[in-house]
C-alpha positions as CSV (number, residue, x, y, z in Angstrom):
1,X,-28.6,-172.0,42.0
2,X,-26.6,-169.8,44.5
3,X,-30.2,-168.2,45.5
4,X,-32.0,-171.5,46.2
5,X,-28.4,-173.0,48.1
6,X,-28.8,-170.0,50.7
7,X,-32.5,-170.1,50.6
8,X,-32.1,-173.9,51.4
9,X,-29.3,-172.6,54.2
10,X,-31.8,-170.2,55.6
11,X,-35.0,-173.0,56.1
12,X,-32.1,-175.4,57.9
13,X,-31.5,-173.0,60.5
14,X,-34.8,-173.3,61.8
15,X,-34.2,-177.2,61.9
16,X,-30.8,-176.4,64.0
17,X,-32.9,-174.1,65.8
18,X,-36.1,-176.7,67.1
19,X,-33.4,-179.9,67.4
20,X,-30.9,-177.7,69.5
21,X,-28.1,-178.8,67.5
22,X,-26.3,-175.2,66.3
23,X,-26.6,-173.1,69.3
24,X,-24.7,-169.9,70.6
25,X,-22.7,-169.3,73.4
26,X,-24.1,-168.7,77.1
27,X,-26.0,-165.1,77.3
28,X,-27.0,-163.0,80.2
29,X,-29.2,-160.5,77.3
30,X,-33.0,-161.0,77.3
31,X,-32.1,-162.8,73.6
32,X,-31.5,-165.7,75.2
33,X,-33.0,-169.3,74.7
34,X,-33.2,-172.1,77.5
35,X,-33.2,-175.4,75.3
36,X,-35.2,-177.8,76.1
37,X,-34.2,-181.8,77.8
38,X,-33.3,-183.7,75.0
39,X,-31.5,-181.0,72.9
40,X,-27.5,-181.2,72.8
41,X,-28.0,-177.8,73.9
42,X,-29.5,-179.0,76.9
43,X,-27.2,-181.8,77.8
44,X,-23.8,-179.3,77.1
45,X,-25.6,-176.4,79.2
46,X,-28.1,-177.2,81.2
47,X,-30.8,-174.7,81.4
48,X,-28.3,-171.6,81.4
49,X,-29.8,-169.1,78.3
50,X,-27.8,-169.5,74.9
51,X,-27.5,-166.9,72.2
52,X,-29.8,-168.4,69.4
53,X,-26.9,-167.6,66.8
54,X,-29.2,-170.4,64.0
55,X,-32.1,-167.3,64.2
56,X,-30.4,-164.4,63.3
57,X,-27.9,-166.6,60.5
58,X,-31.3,-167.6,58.9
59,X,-32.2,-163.8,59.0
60,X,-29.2,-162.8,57.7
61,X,-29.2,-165.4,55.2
62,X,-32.9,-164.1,53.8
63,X,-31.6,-161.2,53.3
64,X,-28.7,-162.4,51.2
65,X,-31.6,-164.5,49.5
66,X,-32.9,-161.0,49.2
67,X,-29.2,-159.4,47.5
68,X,-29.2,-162.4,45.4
69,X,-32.6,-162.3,43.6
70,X,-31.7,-158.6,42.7
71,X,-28.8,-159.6,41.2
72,X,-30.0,-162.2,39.2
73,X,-32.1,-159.7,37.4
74,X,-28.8,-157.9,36.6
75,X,-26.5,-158.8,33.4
76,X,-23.4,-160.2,35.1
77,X,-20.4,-162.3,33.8
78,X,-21.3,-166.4,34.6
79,X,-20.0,-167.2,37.8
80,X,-20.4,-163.7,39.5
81,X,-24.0,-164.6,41.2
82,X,-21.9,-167.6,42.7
83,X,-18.8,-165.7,43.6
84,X,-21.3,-163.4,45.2
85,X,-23.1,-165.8,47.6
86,X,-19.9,-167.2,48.7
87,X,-19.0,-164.0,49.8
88,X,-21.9,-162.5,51.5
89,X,-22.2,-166.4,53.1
90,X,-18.7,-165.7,54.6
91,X,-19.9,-162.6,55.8
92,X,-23.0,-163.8,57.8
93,X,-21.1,-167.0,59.1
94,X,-18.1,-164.6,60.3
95,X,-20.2,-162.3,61.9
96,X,-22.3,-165.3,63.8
97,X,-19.0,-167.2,65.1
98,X,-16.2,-165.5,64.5
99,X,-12.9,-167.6,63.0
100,X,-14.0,-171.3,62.8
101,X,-13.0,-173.9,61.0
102,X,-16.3,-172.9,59.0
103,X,-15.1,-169.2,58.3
104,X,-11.6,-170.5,57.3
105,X,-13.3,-172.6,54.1
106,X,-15.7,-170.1,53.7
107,X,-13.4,-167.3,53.2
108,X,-10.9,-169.6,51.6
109,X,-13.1,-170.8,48.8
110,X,-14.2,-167.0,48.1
111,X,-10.4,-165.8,47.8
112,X,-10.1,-168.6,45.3
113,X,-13.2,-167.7,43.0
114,X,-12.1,-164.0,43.8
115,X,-8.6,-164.7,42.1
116,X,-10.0,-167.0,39.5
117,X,-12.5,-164.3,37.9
118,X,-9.2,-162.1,38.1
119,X,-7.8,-164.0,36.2
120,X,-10.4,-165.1,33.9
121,X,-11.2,-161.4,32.9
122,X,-7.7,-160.5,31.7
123,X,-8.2,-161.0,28.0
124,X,-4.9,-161.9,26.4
125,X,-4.3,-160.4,23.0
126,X,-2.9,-162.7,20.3
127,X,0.7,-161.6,19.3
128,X,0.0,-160.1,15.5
129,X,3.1,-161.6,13.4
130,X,5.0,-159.4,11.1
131,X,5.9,-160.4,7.8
Protein backbone atom coordinates (compact mmCIF):
# COMPACT_ATOMS: atom_id res chain seq x y z
CA UNK A 1 0.00 0.00 0.00
CA UNK A 2 2.82 2.44 0.95
CA UNK A 3 3.29 3.09 -2.98
CA UNK A 4 -0.40 3.93 -3.73
CA UNK A 5 -0.59 6.18 -0.01
CA UNK A 6 2.28 8.53 -1.51
CA UNK A 7 1.06 8.15 -4.99
CA UNK A 8 -2.39 9.30 -3.47
CA UNK A 9 -0.10 12.15 -1.54
CA UNK A 10 1.41 13.22 -4.71
CA UNK A 11 -2.22 13.68 -6.89
CA UNK A 12 -3.50 15.87 -3.60
CA UNK A 13 -0.86 18.29 -4.02
CA UNK A 14 -2.12 19.39 -7.08
CA UNK A 15 -5.60 19.85 -5.38
CA UNK A 16 -3.61 22.11 -2.53
CA UNK A 17 -2.04 23.61 -5.46
CA UNK A 18 -5.42 24.86 -7.78
CA UNK A 19 -7.53 25.59 -4.24
CA UNK A 20 -4.56 27.73 -2.76
CA UNK A 21 -4.84 25.93 0.45
CA UNK A 22 -0.91 24.62 1.15
CA UNK A 23 1.13 27.34 -0.12
CA UNK A 24 4.87 28.51 0.65
CA UNK A 25 6.20 31.38 2.04
CA UNK A 26 6.57 34.91 0.28
CA UNK A 27 9.37 34.76 -2.73
CA UNK A 28 11.24 37.38 -4.57
CA UNK A 29 12.72 34.13 -7.14
CA UNK A 30 10.96 34.00 -10.63
CA UNK A 31 9.38 30.49 -8.92
CA UNK A 32 6.95 32.36 -7.55
CA UNK A 33 3.01 32.09 -7.73
CA UNK A 34 0.49 35.01 -7.30
CA UNK A 35 -2.81 33.10 -6.05
CA UNK A 36 -5.67 34.01 -7.26
CA UNK A 37 -8.99 36.11 -5.30
CA UNK A 38 -10.66 33.53 -3.55
CA UNK A 39 -7.71 31.33 -2.54
CA UNK A 40 -6.57 31.45 1.27
CA UNK A 41 -3.48 32.30 -0.35
CA UNK A 42 -4.91 35.28 -1.64
CA UNK A 43 -6.74 36.47 1.38
CA UNK A 44 -3.42 35.79 3.83
CA UNK A 45 -1.07 37.52 1.03
CA UNK A 46 -2.49 39.46 -1.18
CA UNK A 47 -1.01 39.26 -4.54
CA UNK A 48 2.75 39.15 -3.14
CA UNK A 49 4.47 35.81 -5.16
CA UNK A 50 4.48 32.59 -2.83
CA UNK A 51 6.89 29.69 -3.07
CA UNK A 52 4.57 26.88 -4.54
CA UNK A 53 6.10 24.41 -1.88
CA UNK A 54 2.59 21.77 -2.95
CA UNK A 55 4.53 21.46 -6.68
CA UNK A 56 7.76 20.47 -5.90
CA UNK A 57 6.35 18.00 -2.62
CA UNK A 58 4.29 16.30 -5.34
CA UNK A 59 7.59 16.03 -7.44
CA UNK A 60 9.34 14.84 -4.79
CA UNK A 61 6.82 12.61 -3.77
CA UNK A 62 6.75 10.81 -7.51
CA UNK A 63 9.84 10.18 -7.16
CA UNK A 64 9.56 8.34 -3.92
CA UNK A 65 6.56 6.69 -5.86
CA UNK A 66 9.36 6.00 -8.12
CA UNK A 67 11.97 4.38 -4.95
CA UNK A 68 9.10 2.56 -3.84
CA UNK A 69 7.92 0.56 -6.92
CA UNK A 70 11.70 -0.62 -7.20
CA UNK A 71 11.61 -1.85 -3.98
CA UNK A 72 8.66 -3.68 -4.14
CA UNK A 73 10.19 -5.75 -6.75
CA UNK A 74 12.89 -6.48 -4.13
CA UNK A 75 12.56 -9.45 -1.44
CA UNK A 76 12.37 -7.51 1.81
CA UNK A 77 11.30 -8.39 5.41
CA UNK A 78 7.12 -7.39 5.81
CA UNK A 79 7.02 -4.02 6.95
CA UNK A 80 10.29 -2.65 5.33
CA UNK A 81 8.41 -1.13 2.07
CA UNK A 82 6.24 0.81 4.88
CA UNK A 83 9.13 1.66 7.11
CA UNK A 84 10.65 2.89 3.96
CA UNK A 85 7.91 5.43 2.79
CA UNK A 86 7.70 6.83 6.15
CA UNK A 87 11.06 7.75 5.95
CA UNK A 88 11.58 9.13 2.52
CA UNK A 89 7.91 11.02 3.36
CA UNK A 90 9.76 12.61 6.32
CA UNK A 91 12.42 13.49 4.15
CA UNK A 92 10.43 15.38 1.40
CA UNK A 93 8.08 17.06 4.02
CA UNK A 94 11.35 18.28 6.11
CA UNK A 95 12.92 19.49 3.21
CA UNK A 96 9.54 21.50 2.04
CA UNK A 97 8.94 23.20 5.58
CA UNK A 98 11.38 22.63 7.76
CA UNK A 99 10.30 21.48 11.68
CA UNK A 100 6.52 21.55 11.82
CA UNK A 101 4.26 19.99 13.71
CA UNK A 102 4.00 17.74 10.53
CA UNK A 103 7.84 16.87 10.53
CA UNK A 104 7.69 16.12 14.31
CA UNK A 105 4.93 13.07 13.66
CA UNK A 106 6.57 12.26 10.66
CA UNK A 107 9.93 11.70 11.97
CA UNK A 108 8.45 10.49 15.12
CA UNK A 109 6.48 7.67 13.71
CA UNK A 110 9.60 6.55 11.59
CA UNK A 111 11.97 6.38 14.80
CA UNK A 112 9.21 4.13 16.15
CA UNK A 113 8.98 1.65 13.09
CA UNK A 114 12.94 2.17 12.97
CA UNK A 115 13.25 0.78 16.60
CA UNK A 116 10.50 -1.78 16.22
CA UNK A 117 12.15 -3.69 13.13
CA UNK A 118 15.27 -3.46 15.60
CA UNK A 119 13.81 -5.16 17.70
CA UNK A 120 11.76 -7.50 15.71
CA UNK A 121 14.94 -8.86 13.90
CA UNK A 122 16.84 -9.91 17.05
CA UNK A 123 16.03 -13.55 17.01
CA UNK A 124 16.19 -14.87 20.54
CA UNK A 125 17.56 -18.30 20.94
CA UNK A 126 15.73 -20.71 23.22
CA UNK A 127 17.82 -21.56 26.42
CA UNK A 128 18.83 -25.56 25.59
CA UNK A 129 18.22 -27.28 29.16
CA UNK A 130 20.80 -29.71 30.48
CA UNK A 131 19.93 -32.86 31.87
Amino acid sequence: MAPAIILGQAIGRIACFLNGDAFGAPTDSGFGIVYPEGTIAFERYGSVPLWPAEIWEGQLDIVVFGILIVMKNIELPVGVLFLSYNVLYSIVRFSMDGWTMGEYLCIGISVILILYFIVRSRKVKPIALMG
